[in-house]
C-alpha positions as MATLAB code, in Angstrom:
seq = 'XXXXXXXXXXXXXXXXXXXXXXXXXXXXXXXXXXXXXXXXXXXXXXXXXXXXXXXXXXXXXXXXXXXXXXXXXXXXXXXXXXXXXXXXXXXXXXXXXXXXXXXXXXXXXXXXXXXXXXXXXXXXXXXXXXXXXXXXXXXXXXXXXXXXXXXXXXXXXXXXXXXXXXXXXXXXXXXXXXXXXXXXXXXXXXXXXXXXXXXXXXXXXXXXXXXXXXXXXXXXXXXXXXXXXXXXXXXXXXXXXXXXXXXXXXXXXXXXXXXXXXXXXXXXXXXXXXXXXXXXXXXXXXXXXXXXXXXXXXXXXXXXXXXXXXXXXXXXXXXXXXXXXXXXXXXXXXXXXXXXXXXXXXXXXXXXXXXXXXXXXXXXXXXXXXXXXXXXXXXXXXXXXXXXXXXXXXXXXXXXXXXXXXXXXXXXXXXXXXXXXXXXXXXXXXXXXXXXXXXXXXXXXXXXXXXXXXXXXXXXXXXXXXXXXXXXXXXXXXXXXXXXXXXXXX';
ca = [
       0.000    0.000    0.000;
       1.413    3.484   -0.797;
       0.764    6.542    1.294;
       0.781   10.057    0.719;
       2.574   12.801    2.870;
       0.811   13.353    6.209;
      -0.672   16.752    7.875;
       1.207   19.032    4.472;
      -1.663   21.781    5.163;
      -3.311   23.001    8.114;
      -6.818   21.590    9.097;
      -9.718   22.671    7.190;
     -12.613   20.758    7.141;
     -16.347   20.572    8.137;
     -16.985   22.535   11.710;
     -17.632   20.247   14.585;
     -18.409   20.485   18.568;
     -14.350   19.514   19.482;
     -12.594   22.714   16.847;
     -14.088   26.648   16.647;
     -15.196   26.958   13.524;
     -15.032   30.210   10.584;
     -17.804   31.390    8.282;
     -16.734   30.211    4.864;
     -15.191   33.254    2.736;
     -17.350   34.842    0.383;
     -16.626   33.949   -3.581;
     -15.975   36.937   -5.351;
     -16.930   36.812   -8.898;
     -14.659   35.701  -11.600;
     -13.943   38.628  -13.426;
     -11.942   37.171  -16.767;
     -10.916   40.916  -17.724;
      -8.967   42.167  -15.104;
      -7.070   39.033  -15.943;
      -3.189   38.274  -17.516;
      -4.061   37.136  -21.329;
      -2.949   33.742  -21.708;
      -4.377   32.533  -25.313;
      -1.984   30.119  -26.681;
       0.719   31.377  -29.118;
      -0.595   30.703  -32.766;
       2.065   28.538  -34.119;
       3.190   25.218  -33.271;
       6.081   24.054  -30.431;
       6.495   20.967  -32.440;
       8.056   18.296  -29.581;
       9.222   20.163  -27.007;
      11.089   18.636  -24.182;
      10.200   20.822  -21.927;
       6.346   19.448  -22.877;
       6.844   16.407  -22.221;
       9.020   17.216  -19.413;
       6.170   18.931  -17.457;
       3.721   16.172  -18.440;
       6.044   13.645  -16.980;
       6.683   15.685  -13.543;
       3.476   15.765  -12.510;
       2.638   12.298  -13.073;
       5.714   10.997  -11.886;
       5.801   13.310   -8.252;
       1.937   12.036   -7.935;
       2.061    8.586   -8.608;
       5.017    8.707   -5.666;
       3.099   10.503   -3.302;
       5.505   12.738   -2.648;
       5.128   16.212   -4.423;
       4.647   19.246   -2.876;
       1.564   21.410   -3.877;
       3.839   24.520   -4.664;
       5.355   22.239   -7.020;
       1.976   20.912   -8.757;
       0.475   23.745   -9.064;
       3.478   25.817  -10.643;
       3.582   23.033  -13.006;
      -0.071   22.635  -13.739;
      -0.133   26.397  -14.596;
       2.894   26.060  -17.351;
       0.667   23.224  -18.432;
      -2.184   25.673  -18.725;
      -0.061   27.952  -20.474;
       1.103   25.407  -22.993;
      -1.603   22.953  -23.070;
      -0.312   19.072  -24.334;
      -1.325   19.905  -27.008;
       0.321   22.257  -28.190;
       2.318   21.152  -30.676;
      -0.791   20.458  -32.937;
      -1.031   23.855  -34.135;
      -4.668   23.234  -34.559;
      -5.264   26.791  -36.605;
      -3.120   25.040  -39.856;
      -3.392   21.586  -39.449;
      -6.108   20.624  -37.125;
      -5.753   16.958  -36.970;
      -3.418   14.407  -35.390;
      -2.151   11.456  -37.685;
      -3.554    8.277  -36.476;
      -0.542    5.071  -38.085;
      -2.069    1.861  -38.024;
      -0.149    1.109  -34.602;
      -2.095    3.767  -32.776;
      -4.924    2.729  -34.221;
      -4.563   -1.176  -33.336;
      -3.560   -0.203  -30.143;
      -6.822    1.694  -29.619;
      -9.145   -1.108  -31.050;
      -7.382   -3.024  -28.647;
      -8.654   -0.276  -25.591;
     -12.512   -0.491  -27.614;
     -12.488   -4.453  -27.207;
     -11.140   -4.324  -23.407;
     -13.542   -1.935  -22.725;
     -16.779   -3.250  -24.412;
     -15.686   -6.786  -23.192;
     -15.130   -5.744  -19.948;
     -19.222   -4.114  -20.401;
     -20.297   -7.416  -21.173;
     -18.820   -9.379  -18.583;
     -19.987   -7.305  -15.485;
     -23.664   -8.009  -16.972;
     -23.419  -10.825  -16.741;
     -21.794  -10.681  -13.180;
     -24.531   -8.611  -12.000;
     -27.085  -11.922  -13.181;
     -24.965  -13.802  -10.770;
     -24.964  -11.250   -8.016;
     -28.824  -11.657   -8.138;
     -28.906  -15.468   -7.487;
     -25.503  -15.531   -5.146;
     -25.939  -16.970   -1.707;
     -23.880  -16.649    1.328;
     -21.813  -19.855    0.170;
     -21.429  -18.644   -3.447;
     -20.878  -14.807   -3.001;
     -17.210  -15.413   -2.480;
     -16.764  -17.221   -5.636;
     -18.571  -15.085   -7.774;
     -16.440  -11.904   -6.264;
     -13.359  -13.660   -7.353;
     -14.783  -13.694  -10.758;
     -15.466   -9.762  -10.733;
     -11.921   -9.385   -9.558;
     -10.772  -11.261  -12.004;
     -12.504   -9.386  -14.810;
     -11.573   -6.270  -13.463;
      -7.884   -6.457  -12.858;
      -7.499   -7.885  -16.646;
      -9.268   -5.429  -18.000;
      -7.035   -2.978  -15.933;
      -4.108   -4.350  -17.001;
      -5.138   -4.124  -20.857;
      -5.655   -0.454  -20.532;
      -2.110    0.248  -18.812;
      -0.375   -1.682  -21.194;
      -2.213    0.382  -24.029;
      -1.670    3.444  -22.301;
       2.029    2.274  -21.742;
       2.358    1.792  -25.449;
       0.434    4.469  -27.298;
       3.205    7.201  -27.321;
       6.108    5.174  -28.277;
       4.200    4.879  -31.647;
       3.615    8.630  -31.940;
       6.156   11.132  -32.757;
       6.417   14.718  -33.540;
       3.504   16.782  -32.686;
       1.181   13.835  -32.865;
       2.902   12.452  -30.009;
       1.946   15.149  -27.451;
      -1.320   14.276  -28.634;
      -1.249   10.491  -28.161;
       0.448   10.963  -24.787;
      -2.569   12.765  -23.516;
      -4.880   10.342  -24.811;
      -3.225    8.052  -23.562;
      -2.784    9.579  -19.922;
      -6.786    9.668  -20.047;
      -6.781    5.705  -21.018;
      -4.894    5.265  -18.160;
      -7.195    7.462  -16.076;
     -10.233    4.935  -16.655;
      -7.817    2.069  -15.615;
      -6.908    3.746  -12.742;
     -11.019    4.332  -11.483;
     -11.589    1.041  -12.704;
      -8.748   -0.047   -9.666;
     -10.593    1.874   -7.681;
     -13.893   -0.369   -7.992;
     -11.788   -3.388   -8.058;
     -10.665   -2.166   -4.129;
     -14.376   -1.784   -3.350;
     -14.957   -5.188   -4.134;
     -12.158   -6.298   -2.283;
     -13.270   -4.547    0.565;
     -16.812   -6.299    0.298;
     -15.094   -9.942   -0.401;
     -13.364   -9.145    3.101;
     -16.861   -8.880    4.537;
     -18.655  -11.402    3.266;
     -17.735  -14.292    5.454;
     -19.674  -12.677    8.316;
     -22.832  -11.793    6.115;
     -26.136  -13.142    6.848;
     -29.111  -13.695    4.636;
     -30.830  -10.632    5.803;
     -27.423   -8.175    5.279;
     -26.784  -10.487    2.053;
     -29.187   -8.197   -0.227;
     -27.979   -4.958    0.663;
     -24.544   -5.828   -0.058;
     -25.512   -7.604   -3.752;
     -27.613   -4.934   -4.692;
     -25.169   -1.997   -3.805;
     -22.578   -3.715   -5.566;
     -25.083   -4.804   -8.774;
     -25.810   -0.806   -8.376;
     -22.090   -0.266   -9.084;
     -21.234   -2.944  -11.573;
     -24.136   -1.478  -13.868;
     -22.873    2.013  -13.844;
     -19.609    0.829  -14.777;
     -20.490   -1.823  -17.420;
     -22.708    1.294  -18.953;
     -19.746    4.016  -18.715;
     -17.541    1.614  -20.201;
     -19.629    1.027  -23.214;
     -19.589    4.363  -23.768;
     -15.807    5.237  -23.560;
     -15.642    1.703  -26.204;
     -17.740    4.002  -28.510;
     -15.737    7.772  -28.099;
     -12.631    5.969  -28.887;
     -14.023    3.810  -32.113;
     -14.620    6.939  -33.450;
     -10.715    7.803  -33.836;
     -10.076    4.534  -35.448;
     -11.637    4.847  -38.823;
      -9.169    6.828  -40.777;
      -5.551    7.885  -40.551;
      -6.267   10.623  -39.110;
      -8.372   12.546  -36.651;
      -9.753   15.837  -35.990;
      -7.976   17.997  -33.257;
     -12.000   18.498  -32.163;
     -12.791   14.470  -32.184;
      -9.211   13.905  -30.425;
     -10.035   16.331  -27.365;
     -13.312   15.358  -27.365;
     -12.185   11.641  -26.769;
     -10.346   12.940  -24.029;
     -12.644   14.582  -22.247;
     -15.321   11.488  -22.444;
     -12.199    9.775  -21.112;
     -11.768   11.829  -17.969;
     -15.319   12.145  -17.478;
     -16.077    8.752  -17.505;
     -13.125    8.226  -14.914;
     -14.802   10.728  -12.611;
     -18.202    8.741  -13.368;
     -16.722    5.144  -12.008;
     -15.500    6.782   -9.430;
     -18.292    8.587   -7.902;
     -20.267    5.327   -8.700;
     -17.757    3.526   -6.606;
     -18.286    5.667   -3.665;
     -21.453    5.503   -3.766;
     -21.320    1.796   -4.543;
     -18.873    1.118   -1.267;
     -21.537    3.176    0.674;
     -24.464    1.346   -0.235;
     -22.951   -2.256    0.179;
     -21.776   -1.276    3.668;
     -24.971   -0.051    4.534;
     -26.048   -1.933    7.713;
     -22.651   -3.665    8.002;
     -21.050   -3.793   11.602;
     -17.609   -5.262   12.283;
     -17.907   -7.583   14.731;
     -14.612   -7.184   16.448;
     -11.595   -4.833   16.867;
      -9.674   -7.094   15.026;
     -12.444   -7.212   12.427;
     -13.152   -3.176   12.481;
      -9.431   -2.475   11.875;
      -9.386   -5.034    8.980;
     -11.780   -3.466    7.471;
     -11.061    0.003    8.278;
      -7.697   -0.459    6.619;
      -9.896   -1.686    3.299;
     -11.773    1.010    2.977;
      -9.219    3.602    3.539;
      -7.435    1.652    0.306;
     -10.251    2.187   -1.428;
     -10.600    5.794   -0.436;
      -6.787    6.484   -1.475;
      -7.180    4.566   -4.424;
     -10.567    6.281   -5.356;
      -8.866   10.138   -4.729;
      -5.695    9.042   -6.787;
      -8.060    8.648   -9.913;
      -9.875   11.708   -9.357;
      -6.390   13.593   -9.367;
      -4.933   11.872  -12.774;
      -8.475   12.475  -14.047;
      -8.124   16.529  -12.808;
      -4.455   16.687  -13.872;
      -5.396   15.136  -17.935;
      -8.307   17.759  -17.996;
      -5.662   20.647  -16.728;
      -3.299   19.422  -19.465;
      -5.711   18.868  -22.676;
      -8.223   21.985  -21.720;
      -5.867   24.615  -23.277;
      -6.084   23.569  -26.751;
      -9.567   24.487  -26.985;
      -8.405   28.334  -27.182;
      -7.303   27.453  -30.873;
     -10.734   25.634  -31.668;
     -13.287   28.166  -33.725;
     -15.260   29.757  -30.829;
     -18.628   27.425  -30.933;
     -16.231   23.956  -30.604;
     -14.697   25.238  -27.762;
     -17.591   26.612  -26.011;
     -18.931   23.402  -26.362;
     -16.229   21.431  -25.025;
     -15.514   23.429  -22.320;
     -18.918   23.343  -21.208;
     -18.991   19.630  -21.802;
     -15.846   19.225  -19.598;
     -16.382   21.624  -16.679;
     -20.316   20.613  -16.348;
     -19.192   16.920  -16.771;
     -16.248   17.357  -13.571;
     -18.878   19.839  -11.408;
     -21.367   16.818  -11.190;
     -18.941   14.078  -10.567;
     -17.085   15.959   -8.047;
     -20.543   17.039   -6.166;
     -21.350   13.665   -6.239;
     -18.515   12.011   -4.655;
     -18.659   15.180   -2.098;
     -21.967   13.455   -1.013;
     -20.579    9.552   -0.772;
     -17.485   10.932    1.254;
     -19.956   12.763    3.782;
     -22.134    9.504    3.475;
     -19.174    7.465    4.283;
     -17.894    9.471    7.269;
     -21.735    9.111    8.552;
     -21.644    5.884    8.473;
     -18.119    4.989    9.808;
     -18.929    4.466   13.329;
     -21.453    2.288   12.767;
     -19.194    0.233   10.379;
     -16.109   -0.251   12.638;
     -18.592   -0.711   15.892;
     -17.879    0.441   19.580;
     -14.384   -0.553   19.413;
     -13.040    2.459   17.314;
     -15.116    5.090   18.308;
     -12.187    7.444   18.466;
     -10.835    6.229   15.100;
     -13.971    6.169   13.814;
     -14.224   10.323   14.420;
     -11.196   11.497   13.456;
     -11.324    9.485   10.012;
     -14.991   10.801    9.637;
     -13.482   14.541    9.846;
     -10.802   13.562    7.419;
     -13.325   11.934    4.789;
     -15.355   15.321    5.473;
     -12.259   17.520    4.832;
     -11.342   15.592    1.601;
     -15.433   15.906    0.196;
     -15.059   19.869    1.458;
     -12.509   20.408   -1.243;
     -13.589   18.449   -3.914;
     -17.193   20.588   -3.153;
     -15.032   23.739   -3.484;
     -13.341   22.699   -6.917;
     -16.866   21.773   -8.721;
     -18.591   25.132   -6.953;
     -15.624   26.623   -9.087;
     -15.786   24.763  -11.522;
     -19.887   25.213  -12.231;
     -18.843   29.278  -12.164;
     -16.276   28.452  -14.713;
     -18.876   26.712  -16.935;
     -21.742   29.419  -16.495;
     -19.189   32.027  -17.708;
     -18.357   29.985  -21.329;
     -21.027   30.474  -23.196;
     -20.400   34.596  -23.070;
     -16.592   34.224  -23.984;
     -14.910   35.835  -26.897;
     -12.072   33.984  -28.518;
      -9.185   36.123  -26.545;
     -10.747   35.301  -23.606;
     -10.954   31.515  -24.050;
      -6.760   31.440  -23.446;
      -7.556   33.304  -19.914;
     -10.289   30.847  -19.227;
      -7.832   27.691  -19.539;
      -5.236   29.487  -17.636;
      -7.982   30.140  -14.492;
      -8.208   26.237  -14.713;
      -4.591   25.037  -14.686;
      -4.112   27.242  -11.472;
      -7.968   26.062   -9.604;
      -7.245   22.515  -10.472;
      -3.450   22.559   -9.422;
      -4.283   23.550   -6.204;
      -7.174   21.534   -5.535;
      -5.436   18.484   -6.262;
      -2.640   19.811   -3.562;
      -5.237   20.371   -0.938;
      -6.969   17.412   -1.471;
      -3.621   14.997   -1.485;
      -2.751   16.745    1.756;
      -5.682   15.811    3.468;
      -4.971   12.015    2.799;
      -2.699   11.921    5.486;
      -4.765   11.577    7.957;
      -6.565    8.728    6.487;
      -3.177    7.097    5.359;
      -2.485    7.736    9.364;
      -5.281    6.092   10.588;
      -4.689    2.957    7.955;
      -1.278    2.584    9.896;
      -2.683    2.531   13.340;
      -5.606    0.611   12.244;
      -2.984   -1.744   10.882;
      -0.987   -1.810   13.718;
      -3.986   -2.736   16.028;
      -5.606   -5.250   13.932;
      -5.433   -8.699   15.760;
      -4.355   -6.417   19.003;
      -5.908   -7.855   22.270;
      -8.832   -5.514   23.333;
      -7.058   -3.336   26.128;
      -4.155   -2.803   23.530;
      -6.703   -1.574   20.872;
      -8.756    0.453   23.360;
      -5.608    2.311   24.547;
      -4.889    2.784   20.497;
      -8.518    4.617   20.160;
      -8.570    6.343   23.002;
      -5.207    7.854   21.723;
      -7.054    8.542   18.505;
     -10.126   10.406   20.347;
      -7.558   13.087   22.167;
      -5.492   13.415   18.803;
      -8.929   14.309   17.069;
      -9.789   16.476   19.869;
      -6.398   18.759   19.684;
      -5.800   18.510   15.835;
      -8.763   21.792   15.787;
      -6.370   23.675   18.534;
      -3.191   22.460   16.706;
      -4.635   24.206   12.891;
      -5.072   27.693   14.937;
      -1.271   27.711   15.455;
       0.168   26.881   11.981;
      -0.780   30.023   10.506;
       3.108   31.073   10.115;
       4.982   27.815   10.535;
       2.883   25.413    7.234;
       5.867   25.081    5.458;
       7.861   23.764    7.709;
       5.425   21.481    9.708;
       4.494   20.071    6.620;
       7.260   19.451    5.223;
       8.238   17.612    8.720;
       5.075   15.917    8.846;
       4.914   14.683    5.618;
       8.519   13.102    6.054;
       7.449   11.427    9.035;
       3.967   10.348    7.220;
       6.154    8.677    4.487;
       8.378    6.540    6.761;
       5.163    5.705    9.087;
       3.465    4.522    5.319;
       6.730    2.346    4.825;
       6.365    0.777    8.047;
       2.585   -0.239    7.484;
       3.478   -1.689    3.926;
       6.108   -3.769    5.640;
       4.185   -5.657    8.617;
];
């Protein structure tokens, strides 16, 4: 299990009775005018290193959980600037060549995907006839399904720019960063039903139906957003080349399908849970530790998913003014919902926690309901923004469209910071919960009762960071890493 850096920004969720609380700062308006223009130069940058250079960085310092947000967000707004696609020159060429590699490669991605469609249907029949004795078996058989279509998709995504070159290539890379994006929320479901295989032992017939039909709930989302992404990416098989329009297009339906699965998820692992009590310490750290997986696993996809958007976004300011206007408003209105969505399964979750994990982690059970609450509170902020973003489009002017883009490099590079900082304290919890699993019962009562005071002082602790967040963080997040290490290793 990999963990992000711990505690890297102060505490700023949802208001409770432990922590004083401050009214929420008024939005001002976005005002696009009084804003540096940012429209994309009007010839091309051909391969750039430097492109490809910033593409890599950010992917690279996520993946290892160890950037800092100064450094995302710097780079996200260069990416802005630039967009990954700008070595298309859209204005003289507007297309990207598509050899028959790339295009085997993504007929390959259409068959995973509509195969992968098919077999969750008919996963879902089974779901509706399983039995406590057979439930196990048939989650092995989603698993399965899952992790090879997974592994498909990466190796496509893997593949796809070493077939590309020149200008195209900046192009492929993106598409296939947002490839890799649905592979990465489609890991995300795959932890959910590992989380419910780790359950089912102890399910009765009367908890046995809420569990099947929250996961049949999920499966059917997913074998119906999947079947859709099969269909954007036919489309750029059919010739040897394709639009610069079709091409972003096929990006966005990429990312916004990854933001679909996982808000499905969310809500998936909410509703199978629903009524599920662990039925010992042991048990309620077990699955604690799942869920928080699934959570980490869920938030990494929506940050890829945010930081393709940032990257392919820009382009659209050398689009004729309708495309873009409808792209943009495709791709802002498509994030806004996802992102309000899994605002509402994260506050759903951290509802229901203490009722999951039982008596025996009450402590626990609070302090990882704040931090569930604190990770939904930004994700709320960054589709607020982004809905403001969206109503402004349709009243844009082609100079202003370059401004626009820039606005979202910035908003999104920071939101993903804030959010990735606020995984610490689940990745903190998983460690504890970790350490405690199997613990006799005065062990893990002296464990949550340590967790209870540190939830009760974190609220006093945020008031004094106000000049010292650097270096506290920085600290903090060192010490998160190593405590992440240790977890992985026992």
């Amino acid at each position: 299990m990999k963990f992000g850096q711990l505690f890297r920004s102060r505490h700023n969720g949802k208001s409770s009775d432990r922590r004083p609380t401050k009214p929420a700062p008024t939005r001002k308006p976005l005002q696009l005018e009084a804003l540096e223009d940012r429209t994309l130069l009007s010839h091309g940058f051909g391969a750039d290193p430097a492109m490809f250079n910033i593409h890599y960085n950010i992917h690279d310092s996520f993946n290892n959980g160890g950037f800092a947000n100064s450094f995302l967000s710097q780079e996200l707004f260069s990416l802005a600037n630039f967009g990954l696609f700008a070595g298309l020159n859209a204005g003289s060429h507007g297309s990207v060549n598509v050899n028959p590699q790339v295009s085997s490669l993504l007929k390959e991605a259409v068959s995973t995907l509509n195969t992968l469609g098919s077999s969750l249907t008919t996963d879902i029949t089974s779901l509706g006839k399983a039995t406590t004795s057979t439930l196990p078996t048939t989650l092995s058989t989603i698993s399965s399904d899952l992790s090879k279509a997974i592994g498909e998709l990466n190796g496509v995504a893997d593949l796809l720019p070493a077939f590309a070159s020149g200008p195209t290539r900046q192009a492929i890379t993106t598409l296939a960063s947002s490839i890799k994006d649905i592979s990465s929320s489609l890991q995300s479901v795959l932890g959910t039903v590992n989380t419910i295989s780790g359950v089912a032992p102890s399910l009765t017939s009367s908890t046995l139906s809420t569990v099947t039909g929250g996961l049949s709930s999920l499966l059917k989302s997913v074998s119906g957003t999947t079947s859709s992404l099969a269909g954007s990416l036919s489309g750029l098989t059919s010739g040897s080349s394709a639009s610069t329009l079709s091409l972003l297009q096929a990006v966005e339906k990429d990312v916004a399908g990854s933001l679909s699965i996982v808000s499905s998820n969310l809500n998936g692992l909410v509703s199978s849970l629903s009524g599920t009590t662990a039925s010992s310490a042991s048990a309620a750290g077990t699955l604690l530790n799942s869920i928080l997986m699934d959570v980490n696993s869920s938030v990494g996809a929506i940050n890829s998913s945010l930081i393709t958007l940032a990257g392919a976004l820009p382009q659209a300011a050398s689009l004729p003014l309708g495309d873009a206007q409808s792209l943009l408003s495709s791709a802002l209105g498509d994030a806004s919902s996802s992102l309000s969505s899994i605002t509402g399964s994260l506050n759903k979750l951290a509802g229901q926690l203490p009722s999951i994990l039982g008596p025996t982690m009450t402590g626990t059970s609070t302090l990882i309901s704040d931090a569930l609450m604190n990770v939904g509170s930004n994700l709320n902020t960054l589709s607020g923004t982004l809905n403001d973003l969206s109503g402004l489009v349709p009243t844009l002017t082609k100079p202003l469209l370059g401004q626009l883009t820039g606005i979202l490099g910035s908003t999104i590079g920071g939101a993903v910071g804030q959010v990735d900082s606020q995984l610490g304290l689940l990745n903190l919890a998983g460690l504890l919960s970790g350490l405690t699993s199997g613990a006799g019962s005065s062990s893990s009562a002296l464990i949550d009762s340590l967790f209870g005071l540190l939830s009760q002082e974190l609220g006093g602790i945020g008031g004094l960071l106000s000049g010292t967040t650097s270096t506290l963080g920085s600290t903090l997040g060192s010490l998160g890493s190593e405590l992440g290490n240790l977890l992985g290793s026992l």
